[in-house]
C-alpha positions as a Markdown table, in Angstrom:
| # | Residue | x | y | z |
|---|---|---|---|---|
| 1 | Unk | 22.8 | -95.0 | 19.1 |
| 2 | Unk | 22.0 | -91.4 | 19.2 |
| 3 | Unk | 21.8 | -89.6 | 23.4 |
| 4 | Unk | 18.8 | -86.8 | 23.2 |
| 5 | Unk | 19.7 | -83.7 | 25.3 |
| 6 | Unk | 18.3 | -80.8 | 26.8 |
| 7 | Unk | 20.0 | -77.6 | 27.5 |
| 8 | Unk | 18.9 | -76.5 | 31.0 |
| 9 | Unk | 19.9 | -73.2 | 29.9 |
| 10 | Unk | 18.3 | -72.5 | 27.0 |
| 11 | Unk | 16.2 | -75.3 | 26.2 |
| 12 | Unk | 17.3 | -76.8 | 23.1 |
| 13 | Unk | 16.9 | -80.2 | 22.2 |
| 14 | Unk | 19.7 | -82.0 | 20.2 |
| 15 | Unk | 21.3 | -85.7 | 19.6 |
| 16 | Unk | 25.0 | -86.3 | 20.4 |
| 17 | Unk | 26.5 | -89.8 | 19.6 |
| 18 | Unk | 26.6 | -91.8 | 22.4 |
| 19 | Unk | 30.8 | -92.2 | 22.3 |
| 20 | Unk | 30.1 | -88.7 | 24.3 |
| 21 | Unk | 27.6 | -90.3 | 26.9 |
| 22 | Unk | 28.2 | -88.7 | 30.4 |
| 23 | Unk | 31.2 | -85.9 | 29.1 |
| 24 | Unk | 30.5 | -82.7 | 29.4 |
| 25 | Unk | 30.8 | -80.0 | 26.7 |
| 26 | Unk | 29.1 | -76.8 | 25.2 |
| 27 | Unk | 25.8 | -76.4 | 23.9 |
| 28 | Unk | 25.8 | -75.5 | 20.7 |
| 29 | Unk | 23.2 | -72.8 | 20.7 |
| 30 | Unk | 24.3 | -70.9 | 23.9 |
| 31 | Unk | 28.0 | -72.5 | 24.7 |
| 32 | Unk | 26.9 | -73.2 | 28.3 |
| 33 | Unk | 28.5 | -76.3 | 29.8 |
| 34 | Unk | 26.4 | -79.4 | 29.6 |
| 35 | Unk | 26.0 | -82.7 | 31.1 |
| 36 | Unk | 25.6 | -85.8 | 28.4 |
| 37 | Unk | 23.7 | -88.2 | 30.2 |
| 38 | Unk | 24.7 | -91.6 | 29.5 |
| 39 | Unk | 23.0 | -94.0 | 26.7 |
| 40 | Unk | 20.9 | -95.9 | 29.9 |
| 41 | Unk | 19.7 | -92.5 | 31.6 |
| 42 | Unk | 17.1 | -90.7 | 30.0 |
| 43 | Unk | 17.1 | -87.1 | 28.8 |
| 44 | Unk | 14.0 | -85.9 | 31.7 |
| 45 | Unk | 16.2 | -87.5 | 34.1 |
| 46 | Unk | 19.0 | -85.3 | 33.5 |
| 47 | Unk | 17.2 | -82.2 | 33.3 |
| 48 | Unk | 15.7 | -82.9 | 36.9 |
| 49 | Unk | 18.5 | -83.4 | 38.3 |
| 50 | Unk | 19.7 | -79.9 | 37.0 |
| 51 | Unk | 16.7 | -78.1 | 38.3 |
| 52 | Unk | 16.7 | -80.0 | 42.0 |
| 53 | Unk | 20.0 | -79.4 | 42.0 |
| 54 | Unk | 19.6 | -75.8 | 41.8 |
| 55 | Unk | 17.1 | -76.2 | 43.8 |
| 56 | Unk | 18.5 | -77.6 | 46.8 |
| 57 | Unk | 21.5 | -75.1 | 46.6 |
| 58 | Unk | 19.1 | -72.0 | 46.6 |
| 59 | Unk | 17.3 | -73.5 | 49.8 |
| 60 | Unk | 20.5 | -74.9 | 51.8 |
| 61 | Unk | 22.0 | -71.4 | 51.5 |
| 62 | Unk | 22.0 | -68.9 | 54.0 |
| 63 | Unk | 20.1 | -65.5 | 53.7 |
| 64 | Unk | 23.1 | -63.1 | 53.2 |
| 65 | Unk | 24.0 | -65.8 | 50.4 |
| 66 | Unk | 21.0 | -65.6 | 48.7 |
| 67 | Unk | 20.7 | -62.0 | 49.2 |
| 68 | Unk | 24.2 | -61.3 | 47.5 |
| 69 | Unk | 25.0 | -60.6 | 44.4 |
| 70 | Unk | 26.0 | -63.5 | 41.8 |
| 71 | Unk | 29.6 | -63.5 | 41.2 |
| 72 | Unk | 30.6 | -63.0 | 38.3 |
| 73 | Unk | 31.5 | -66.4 | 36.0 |
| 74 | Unk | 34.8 | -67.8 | 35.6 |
| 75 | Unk | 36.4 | -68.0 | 31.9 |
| 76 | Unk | 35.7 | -71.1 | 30.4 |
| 77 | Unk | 39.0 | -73.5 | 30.2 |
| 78 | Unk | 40.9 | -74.0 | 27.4 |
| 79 | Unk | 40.4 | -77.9 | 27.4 |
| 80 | Unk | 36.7 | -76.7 | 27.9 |
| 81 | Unk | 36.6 | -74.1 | 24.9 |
| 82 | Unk | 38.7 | -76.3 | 22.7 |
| 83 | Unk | 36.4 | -79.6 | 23.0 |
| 84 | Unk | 34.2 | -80.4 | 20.5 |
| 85 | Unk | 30.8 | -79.3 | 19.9 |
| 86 | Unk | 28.5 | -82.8 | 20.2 |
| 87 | Unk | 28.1 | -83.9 | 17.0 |
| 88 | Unk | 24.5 | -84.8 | 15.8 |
| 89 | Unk | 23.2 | -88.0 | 14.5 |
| 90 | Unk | 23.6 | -89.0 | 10.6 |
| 91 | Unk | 22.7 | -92.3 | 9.0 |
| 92 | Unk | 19.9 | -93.7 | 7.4 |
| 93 | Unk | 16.7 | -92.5 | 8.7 |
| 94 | Unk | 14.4 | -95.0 | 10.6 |
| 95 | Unk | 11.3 | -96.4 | 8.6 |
| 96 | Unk | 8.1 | -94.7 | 8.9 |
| 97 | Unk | 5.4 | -96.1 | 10.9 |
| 98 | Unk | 1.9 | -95.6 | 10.1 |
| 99 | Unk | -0.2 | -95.3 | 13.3 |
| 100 | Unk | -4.4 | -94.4 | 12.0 |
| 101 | Unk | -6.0 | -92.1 | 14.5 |
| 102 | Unk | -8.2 | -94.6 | 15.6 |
| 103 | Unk | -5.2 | -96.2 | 17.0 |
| 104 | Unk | -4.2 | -93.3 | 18.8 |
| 105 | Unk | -7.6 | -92.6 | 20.6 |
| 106 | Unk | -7.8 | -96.0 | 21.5 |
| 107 | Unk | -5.1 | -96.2 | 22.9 |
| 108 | Unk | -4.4 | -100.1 | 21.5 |
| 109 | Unk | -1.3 | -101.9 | 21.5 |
| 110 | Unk | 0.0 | -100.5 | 18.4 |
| 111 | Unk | -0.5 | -97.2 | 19.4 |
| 112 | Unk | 1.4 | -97.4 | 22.7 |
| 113 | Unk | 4.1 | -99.5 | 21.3 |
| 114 | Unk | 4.5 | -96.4 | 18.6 |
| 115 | Unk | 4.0 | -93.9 | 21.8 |
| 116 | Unk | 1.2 | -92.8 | 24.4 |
| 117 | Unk | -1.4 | -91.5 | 22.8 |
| 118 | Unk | -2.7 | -90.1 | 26.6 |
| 119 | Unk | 0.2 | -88.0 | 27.4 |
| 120 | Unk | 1.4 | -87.5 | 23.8 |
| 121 | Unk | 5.1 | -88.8 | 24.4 |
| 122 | Unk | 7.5 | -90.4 | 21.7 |
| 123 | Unk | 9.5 | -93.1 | 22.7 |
| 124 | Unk | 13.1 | -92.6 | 21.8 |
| 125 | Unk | 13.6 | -95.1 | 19.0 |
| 126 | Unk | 11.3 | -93.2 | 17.2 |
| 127 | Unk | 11.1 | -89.8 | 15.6 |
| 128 | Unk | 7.8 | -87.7 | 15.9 |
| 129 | Unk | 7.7 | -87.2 | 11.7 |
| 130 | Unk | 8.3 | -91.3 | 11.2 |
| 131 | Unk | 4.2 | -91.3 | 12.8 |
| 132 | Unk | 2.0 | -90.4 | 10.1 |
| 133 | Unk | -1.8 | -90.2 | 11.6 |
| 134 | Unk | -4.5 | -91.2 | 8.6 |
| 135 | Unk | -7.3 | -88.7 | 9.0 |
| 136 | Unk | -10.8 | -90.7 | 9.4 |
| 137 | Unk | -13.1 | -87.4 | 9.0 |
| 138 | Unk | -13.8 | -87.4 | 13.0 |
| 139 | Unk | -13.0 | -83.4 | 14.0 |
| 140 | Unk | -10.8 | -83.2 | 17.4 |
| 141 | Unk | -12.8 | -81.8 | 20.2 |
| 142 | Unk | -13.1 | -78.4 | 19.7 |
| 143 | Unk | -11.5 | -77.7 | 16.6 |
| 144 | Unk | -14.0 | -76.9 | 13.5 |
| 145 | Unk | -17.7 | -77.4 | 12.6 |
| 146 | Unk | -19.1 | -80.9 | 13.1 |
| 147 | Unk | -22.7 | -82.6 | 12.1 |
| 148 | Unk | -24.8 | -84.4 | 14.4 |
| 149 | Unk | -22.8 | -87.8 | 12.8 |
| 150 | Unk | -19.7 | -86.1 | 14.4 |
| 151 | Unk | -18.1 | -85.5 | 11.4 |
| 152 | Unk | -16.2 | -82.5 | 10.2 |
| 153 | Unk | -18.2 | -79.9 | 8.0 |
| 154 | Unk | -15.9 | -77.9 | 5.3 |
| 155 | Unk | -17.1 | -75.1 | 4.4 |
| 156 | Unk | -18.2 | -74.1 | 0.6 |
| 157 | Unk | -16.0 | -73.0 | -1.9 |
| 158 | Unk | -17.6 | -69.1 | -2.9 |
| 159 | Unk | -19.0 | -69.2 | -5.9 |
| 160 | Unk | -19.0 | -66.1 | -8.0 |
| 161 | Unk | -21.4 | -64.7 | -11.5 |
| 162 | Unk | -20.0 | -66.5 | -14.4 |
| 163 | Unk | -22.0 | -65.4 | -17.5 |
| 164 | Unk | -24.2 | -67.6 | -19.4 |
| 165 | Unk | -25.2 | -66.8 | -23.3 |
| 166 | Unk | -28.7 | -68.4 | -23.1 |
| 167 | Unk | -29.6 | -66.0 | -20.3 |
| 168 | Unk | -28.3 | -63.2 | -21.7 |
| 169 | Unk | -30.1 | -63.8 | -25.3 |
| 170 | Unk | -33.3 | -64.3 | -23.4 |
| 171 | Unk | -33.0 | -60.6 | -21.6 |
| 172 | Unk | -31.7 | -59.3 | -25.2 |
| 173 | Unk | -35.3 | -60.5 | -26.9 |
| 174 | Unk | -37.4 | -59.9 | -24.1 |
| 175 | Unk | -36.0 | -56.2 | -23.9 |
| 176 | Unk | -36.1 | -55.9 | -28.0 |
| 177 | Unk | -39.6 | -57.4 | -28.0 |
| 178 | Unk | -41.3 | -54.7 | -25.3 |
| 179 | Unk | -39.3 | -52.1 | -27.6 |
| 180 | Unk | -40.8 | -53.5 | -30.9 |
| 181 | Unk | -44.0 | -53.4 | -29.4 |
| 182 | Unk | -44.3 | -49.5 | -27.4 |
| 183 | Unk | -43.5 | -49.1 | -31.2 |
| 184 | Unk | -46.1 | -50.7 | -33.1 |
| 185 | Unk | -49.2 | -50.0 | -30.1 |
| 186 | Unk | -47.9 | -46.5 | -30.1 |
| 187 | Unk | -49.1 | -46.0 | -33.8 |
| 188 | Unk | -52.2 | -48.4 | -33.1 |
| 189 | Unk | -54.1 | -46.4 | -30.3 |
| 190 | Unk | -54.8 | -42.7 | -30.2 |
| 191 | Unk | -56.8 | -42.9 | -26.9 |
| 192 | Unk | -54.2 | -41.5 | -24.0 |
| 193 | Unk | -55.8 | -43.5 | -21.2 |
| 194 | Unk | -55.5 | -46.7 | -22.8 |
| 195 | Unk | -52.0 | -45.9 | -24.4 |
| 196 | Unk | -50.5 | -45.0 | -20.5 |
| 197 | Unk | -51.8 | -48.3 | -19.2 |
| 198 | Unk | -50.0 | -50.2 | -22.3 |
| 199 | Unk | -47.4 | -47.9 | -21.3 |
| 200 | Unk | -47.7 | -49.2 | -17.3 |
| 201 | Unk | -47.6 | -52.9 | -19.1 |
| 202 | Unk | -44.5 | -52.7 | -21.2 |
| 203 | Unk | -42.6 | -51.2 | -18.6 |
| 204 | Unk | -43.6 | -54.0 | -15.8 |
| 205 | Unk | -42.3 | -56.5 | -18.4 |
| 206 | Unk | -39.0 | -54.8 | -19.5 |
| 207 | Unk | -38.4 | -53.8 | -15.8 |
| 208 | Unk | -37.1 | -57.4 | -15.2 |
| 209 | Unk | -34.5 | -57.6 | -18.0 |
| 210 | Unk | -33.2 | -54.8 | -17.0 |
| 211 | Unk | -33.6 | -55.2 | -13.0 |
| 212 | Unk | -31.1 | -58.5 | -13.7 |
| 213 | Unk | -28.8 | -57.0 | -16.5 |
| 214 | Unk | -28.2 | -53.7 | -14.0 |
| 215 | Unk | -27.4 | -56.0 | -11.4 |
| 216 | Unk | -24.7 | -58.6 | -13.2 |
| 217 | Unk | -23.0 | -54.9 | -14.7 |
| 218 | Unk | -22.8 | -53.2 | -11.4 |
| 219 | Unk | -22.3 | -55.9 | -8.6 |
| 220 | Unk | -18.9 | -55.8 | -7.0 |
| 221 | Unk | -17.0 | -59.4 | -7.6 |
| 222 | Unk | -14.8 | -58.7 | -3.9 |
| 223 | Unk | -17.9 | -57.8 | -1.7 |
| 224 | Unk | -20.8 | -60.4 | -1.5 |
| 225 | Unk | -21.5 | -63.6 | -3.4 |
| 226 | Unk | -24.0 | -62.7 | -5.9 |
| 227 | Unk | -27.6 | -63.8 | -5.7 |
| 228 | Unk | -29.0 | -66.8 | -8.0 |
| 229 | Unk | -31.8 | -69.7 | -8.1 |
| 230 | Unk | -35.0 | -68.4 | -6.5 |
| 231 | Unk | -33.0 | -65.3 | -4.6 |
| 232 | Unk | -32.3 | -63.7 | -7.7 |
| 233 | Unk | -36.2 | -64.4 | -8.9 |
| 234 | Unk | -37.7 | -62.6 | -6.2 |
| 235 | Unk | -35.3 | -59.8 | -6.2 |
| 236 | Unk | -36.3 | -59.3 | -9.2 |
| 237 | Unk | -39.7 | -59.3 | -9.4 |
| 238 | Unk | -40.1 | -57.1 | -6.4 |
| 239 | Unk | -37.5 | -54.3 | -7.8 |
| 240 | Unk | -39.1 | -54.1 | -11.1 |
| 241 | Unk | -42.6 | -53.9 | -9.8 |
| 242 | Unk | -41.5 | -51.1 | -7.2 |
| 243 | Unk | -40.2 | -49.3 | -10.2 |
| 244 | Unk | -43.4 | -49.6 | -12.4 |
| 245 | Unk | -45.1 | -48.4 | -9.3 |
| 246 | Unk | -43.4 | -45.3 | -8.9 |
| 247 | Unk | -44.4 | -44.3 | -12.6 |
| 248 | Unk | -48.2 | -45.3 | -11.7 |
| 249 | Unk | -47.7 | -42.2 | -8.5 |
| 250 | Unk | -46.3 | -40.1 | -10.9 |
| 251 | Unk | -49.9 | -39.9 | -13.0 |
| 252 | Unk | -51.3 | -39.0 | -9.4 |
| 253 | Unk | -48.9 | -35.8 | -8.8 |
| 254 | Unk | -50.4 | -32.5 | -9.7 |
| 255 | Unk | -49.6 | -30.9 | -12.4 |
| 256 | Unk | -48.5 | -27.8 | -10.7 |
| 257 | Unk | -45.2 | -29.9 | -9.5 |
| 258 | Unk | -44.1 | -30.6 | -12.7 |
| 259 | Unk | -45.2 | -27.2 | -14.6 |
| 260 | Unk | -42.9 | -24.4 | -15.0 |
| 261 | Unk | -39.0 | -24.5 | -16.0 |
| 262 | Unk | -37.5 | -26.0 | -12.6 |
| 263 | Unk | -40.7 | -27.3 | -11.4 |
| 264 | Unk | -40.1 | -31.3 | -12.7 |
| 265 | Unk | -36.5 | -30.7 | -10.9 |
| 266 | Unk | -38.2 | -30.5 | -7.8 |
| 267 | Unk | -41.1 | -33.3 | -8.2 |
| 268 | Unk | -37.8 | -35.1 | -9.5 |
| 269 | Unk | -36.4 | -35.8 | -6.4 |
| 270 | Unk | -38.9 | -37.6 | -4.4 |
| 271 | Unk | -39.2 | -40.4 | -7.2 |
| 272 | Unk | -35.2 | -40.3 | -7.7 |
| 273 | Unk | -34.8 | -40.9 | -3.5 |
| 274 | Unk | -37.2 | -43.3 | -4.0 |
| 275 | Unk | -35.8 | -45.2 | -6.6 |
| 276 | Unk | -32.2 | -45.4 | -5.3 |
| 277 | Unk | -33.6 | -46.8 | -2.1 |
| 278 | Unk | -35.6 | -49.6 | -3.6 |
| 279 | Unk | -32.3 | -50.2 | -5.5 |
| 280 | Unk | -30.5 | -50.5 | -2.4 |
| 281 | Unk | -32.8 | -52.4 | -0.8 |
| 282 | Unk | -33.5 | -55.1 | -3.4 |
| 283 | Unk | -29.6 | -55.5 | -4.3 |
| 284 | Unk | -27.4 | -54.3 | -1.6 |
| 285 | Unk | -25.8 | -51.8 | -3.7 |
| 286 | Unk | -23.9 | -48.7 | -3.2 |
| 287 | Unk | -25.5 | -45.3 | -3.3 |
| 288 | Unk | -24.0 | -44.4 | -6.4 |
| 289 | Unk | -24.6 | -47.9 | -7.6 |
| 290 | Unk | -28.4 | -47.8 | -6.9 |
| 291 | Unk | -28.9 | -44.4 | -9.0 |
| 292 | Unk | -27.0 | -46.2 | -11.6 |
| 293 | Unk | -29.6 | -49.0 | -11.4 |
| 294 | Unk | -32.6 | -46.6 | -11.5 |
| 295 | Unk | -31.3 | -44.1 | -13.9 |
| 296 | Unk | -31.4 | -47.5 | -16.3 |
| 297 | Unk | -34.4 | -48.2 | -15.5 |
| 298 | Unk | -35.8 | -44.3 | -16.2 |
| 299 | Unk | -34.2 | -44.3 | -19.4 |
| 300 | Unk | -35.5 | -47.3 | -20.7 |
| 301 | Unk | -39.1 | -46.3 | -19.8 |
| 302 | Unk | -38.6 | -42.9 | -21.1 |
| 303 | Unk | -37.2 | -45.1 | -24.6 |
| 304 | Unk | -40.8 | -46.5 | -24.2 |
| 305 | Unk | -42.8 | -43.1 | -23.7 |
| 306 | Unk | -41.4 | -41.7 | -26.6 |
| 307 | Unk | -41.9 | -44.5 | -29.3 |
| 308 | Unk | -45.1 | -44.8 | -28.2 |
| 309 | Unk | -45.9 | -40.9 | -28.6 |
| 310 | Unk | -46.3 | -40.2 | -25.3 |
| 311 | Unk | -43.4 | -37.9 | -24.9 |
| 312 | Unk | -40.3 | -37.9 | -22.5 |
| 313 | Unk | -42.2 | -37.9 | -19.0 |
């Protein structure tokens, strides 16, 4: 039958055979002297007895004792240094016991026969990795998320943009179909006014395509979860309507800010500000990923603008 002992030195915890129950020999981690307690006496005993020892002798002392110095050790013996290390336990190992966490908060007959669940001691006949404890779903006090059922809550697995052909067809046609349009109402109407509006309609429609196609191309996999479902609908609408919008103020800006060489450079900037921040806004990009998104969007509509014979801008 295996002895458990503590090293009052450094703490270790070990199993000797109990042929060396109450001998005294080296620990094996720090080589002080130890006292095997015998097969009967338990390990906490021995430790205790350790400690009040030490502490009786520090408090029966005198004052100029405990005020001097420690002398210095004596060598160790040769019987002492030459006696063998305590040897630890081999054999078979023990079965396992199964004790269900139930058990264990319960605190049933099983579970204290196994060990007390209260104070969290392990009888010595058994080993703490023979108890296996069957998790029922009920998270300990204080550790996790739990529902109002009081069980645990796991958290959801991240789920990232995985890319789906029927989708992407559907923004390929819709996109082709606005451009096969601008191309035949271009050549259709010759009145200005009316051809601008068509032109204020075809962009609305291919502002979505493209709002959700910028999107999947320049979202960042590591940073956010991308948006779907409903999310991604309303993001959608409201960033391609914002961008039709800006190209409805531009028909309001006088003429003089857009005449001259560098005059469209500076009536440029408002619109591109604008642009980048409705980009930002709608998708959580980037600053150099919004102008990316808007610049998309301007060249597509400038595509449109010139099939339909309206120039560039």
């Amino acid at each position: 039958m295996a002895i458990r002992v503590v090293c009052d030195s450094c703490r270790s915890r070990f199993e000797v055979d109990d042929r060396h129950a109450g001998k005294k020999g080296p620990c094996p981690k720090c080589g002080k002297v130890i006292q095997i307690p015998t097969a009967n006496e338990p390990e906490s005993a021995t430790v205790g007895k350790s400690v009040e020892k030490k502490t009786e002798a520090k408090q029966s002392a005198p004052p100029a004792a405990r005020s001097a110095s420690p002398k210095p050790e004596a060598p160790k013996s040769a019987a002492a240094s030459k006696s063998p290390a305590p040897a630890l336990t081999s054999g078979k190992p023990k079965p396992k016991r199964t004790i269900t966490g139930a058990q264990l908060r319960a605190g049933s007959s099983q579970a204290k026969e196994a060990g007390d669940a209260s104070s969290g001691t392990i009888p010595e006949n058994i080993r703490p990795e023979d108890i296996k404890i069957h998790d029922t779903g009920q998270a300990a006090p204080g550790v996790g998320i739990v529902g109002k059922s009081g069980k645990r809550i796991d958290p959801e697995a991240r789920k990232d943009a995985e890319f789906k052909l029927i989708p992407s067809i559907l923004i390929f046609v819709m996109a082709a179909s606005v451009i096969g349009a601008a191309v035949y109402l271009g050549k259709t109407f010759d009145d200005p006014v009316l051809s601008n509006n068509i032109f204020l309609g075809l962009t609305w429609l291919i502002s979505f395509p493209l709002a959700v196609a910028g999107y999947w191309i320049l979202r960042s996999s590591d940073d956010t979860e991308p948006y779907h479902g409903k999310v991604l609908l309303v993001r959608t609408v409201i960033c391609g309507t914002l961008y039709t919008v800006l190209w409805l103020v531009k028909g309001f800006v006088p003429e003089i800010y857009v005449a001259g060489e560098y005059g469209w450079l500076f009536g440029a900037i408002p619109f591109v500000f604008a642009g980048c921040v409705i980009a930002f806004a709608s998708w959580d990009f980037e600053p150099g990923e919004s102008f990316l998104h808007f610049a998309l969007f301007v060249g597509a509509s400038m595509l449109i603008r010139w099939l339909m014979g309206l120039g560039w801008i």
